[in-house]
N, C-alpha and C positions, 0 to 999 in steps of 0.2 A: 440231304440226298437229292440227286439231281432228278426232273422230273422233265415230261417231252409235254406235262400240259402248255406250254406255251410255244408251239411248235410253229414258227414260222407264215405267216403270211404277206403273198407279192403286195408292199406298199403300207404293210405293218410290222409294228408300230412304228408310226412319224416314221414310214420309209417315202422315198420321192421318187423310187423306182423300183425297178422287177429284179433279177437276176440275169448272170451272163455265166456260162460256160465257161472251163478253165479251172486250173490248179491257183494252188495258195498264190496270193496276192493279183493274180487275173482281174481286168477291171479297174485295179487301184487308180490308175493316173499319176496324177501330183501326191507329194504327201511324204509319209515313210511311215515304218512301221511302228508297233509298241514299243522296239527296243530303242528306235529313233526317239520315239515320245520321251523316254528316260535319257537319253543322253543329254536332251535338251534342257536338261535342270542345269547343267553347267556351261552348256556350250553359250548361252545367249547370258550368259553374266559379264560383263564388264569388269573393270577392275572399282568404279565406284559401287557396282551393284556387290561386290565380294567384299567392297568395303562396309558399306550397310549393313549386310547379311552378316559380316563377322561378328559384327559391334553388338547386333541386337542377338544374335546367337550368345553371347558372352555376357550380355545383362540378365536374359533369362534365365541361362545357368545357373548363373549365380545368385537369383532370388528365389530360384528355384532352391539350390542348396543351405542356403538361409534360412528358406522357412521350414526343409526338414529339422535343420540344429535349434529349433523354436525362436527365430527370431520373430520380432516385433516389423511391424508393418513400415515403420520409419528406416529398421535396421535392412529388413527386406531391399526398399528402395535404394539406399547408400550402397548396399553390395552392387547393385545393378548398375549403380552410378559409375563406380569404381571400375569395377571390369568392365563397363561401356570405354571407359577412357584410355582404362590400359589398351585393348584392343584396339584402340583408335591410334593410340602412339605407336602401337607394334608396327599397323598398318603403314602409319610413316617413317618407318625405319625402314621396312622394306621395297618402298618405295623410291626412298632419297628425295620425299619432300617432308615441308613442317608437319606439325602435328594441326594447324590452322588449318593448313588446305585437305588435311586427310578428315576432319572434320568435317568441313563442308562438302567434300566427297558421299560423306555418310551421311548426312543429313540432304544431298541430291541438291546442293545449292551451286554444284559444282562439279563441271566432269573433267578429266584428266585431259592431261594434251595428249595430240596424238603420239608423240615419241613417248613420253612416259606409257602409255597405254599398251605400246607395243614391248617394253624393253621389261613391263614388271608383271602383264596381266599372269603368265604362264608361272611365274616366281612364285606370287602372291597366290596362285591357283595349286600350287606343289607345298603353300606351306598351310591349308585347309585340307589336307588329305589327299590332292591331285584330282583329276576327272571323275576317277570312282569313288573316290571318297567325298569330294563334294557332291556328287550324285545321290549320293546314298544320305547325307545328311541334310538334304534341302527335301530328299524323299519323304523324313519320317516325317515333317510336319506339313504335308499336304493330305487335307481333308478334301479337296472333292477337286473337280476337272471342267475346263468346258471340252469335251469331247466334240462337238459339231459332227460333221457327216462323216462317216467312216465307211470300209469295205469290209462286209464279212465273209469268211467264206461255212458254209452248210457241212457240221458233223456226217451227220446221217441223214437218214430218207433216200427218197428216189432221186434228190435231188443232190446228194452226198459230192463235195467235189466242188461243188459249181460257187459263184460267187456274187452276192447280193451287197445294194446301199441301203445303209439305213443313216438316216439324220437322229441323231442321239442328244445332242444340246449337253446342258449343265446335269453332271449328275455328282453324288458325293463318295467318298471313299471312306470305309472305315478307318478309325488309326491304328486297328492292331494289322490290319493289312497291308498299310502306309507303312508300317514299320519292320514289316516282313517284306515288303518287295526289297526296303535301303536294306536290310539282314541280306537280301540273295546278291544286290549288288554290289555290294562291299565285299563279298566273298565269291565276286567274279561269275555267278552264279549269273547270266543274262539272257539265257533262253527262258529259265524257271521265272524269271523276276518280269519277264515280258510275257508269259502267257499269264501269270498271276496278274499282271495288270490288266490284259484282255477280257480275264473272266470277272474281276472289280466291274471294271466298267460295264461290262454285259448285263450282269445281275442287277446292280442298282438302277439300267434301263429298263430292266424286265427277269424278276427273279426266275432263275432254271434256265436263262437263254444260254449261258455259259456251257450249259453239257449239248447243247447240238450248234452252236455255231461260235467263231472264235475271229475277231477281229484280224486283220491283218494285214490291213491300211489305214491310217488316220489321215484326213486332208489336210489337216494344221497340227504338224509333230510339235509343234514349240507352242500350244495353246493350254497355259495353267491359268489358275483361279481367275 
């Protein structure tokens, strides 16, 4: 139940300033919003960073599925092996290079040229689920944020409306939360999925801050672990 004992004060907590007058996002500056914060799981990937992220998506899986069918720890690791490489060869099919260079892609010993970068990122990005769908599957496995200084703007009080900084830093995010916000955006669901991130990050700055004030600018939307 949400509670108003932590009811706001000018320059708490870890704020660096007072409030300003003004409707939602009033104040903000630089930055963009929560839904911004979530878009940016995809936007700032690469095609070597999609390569990575497939490869080790595709080992966990698959040790993961291993060790429900009761495999052994050896067996565990070979599954992971295995689907690490298929993934890695998929990668360079869909790219039109060897399976050598999409390895070293994956392993960041190596970034793409610019033409290939340009001619496969969007390819390779439609064959991970597209924008929402990578979004939503880099979503479930984020446990916490660095949030830095953000804009909130005041549920209620006399001060309802108006809009306040507060400096927030590193805080963590639960995984059944992480896995409900990729749930709302996968299902196109982006209003629900950014105030549920608002209010994550709210509470674990300060648990109950979520029922009287609701973020609605971050200064660094593309700021994860």
């Amino acid at each position: 139940m949400r509670t108003k004992a932590n009811q706001p004060r000018k320059g708490k907590p870890g704020s660096g300033g007072g409030s300003s007058s003004g409707g939602a996002g009033a104040g903000g500056g630089k930055g963009g919003s929560p839904l911004a914060v979530l878009r940016s799981l995809s936007a700032g990937m690469g095609l070597a960073d999609m390569a990575k992220w497939a490869a080790e998506q595709a080992a966990e899986a698959a040790a993961a599925a291993a060790k429900a069918a009761g495999a052994t720890a050896t067996q565990m690791a070979n599954a992971a092996k295995h689907a690490r490489a298929e993934s890695i060869r998929s990668t360079a099919s869909r790219a039109g290079v060897s399976t050598q260079t999409a390895r070293r892609w994956a392993r960041g010993a190596q970034r793409p040229a610019a033409g290939t970068e340009k001619a496969t990122r969007q390819k390779m990005q439609r064959s991970l689920g597209g924008a929402r769908g990578l979004q939503a599957a880099r979503m479930r496995g984020v446990t916490g944020m660095r949030a830095g200084n953000v804009t909130v703007m005041i549920k209620s009080g006399p001060t309802a409306g108006t809009t306040e900084r507060r400096t927030i830093g590193s805080v963590s995010i639960p995984r059944s939360t992480s896995e409900e916000i990729a749930r709302l955006l996968a299902e196109g669901e982006d209003v629900t999925a950014e105030e549920l991130l608002s209010d994550a990050v709210l509470d674990a700055y300060g648990p109950g801050l979520s029922g009287i004030m609701r973020i609605v600018s971050f200064d660094d939307p593309t700021s994860w672990l």
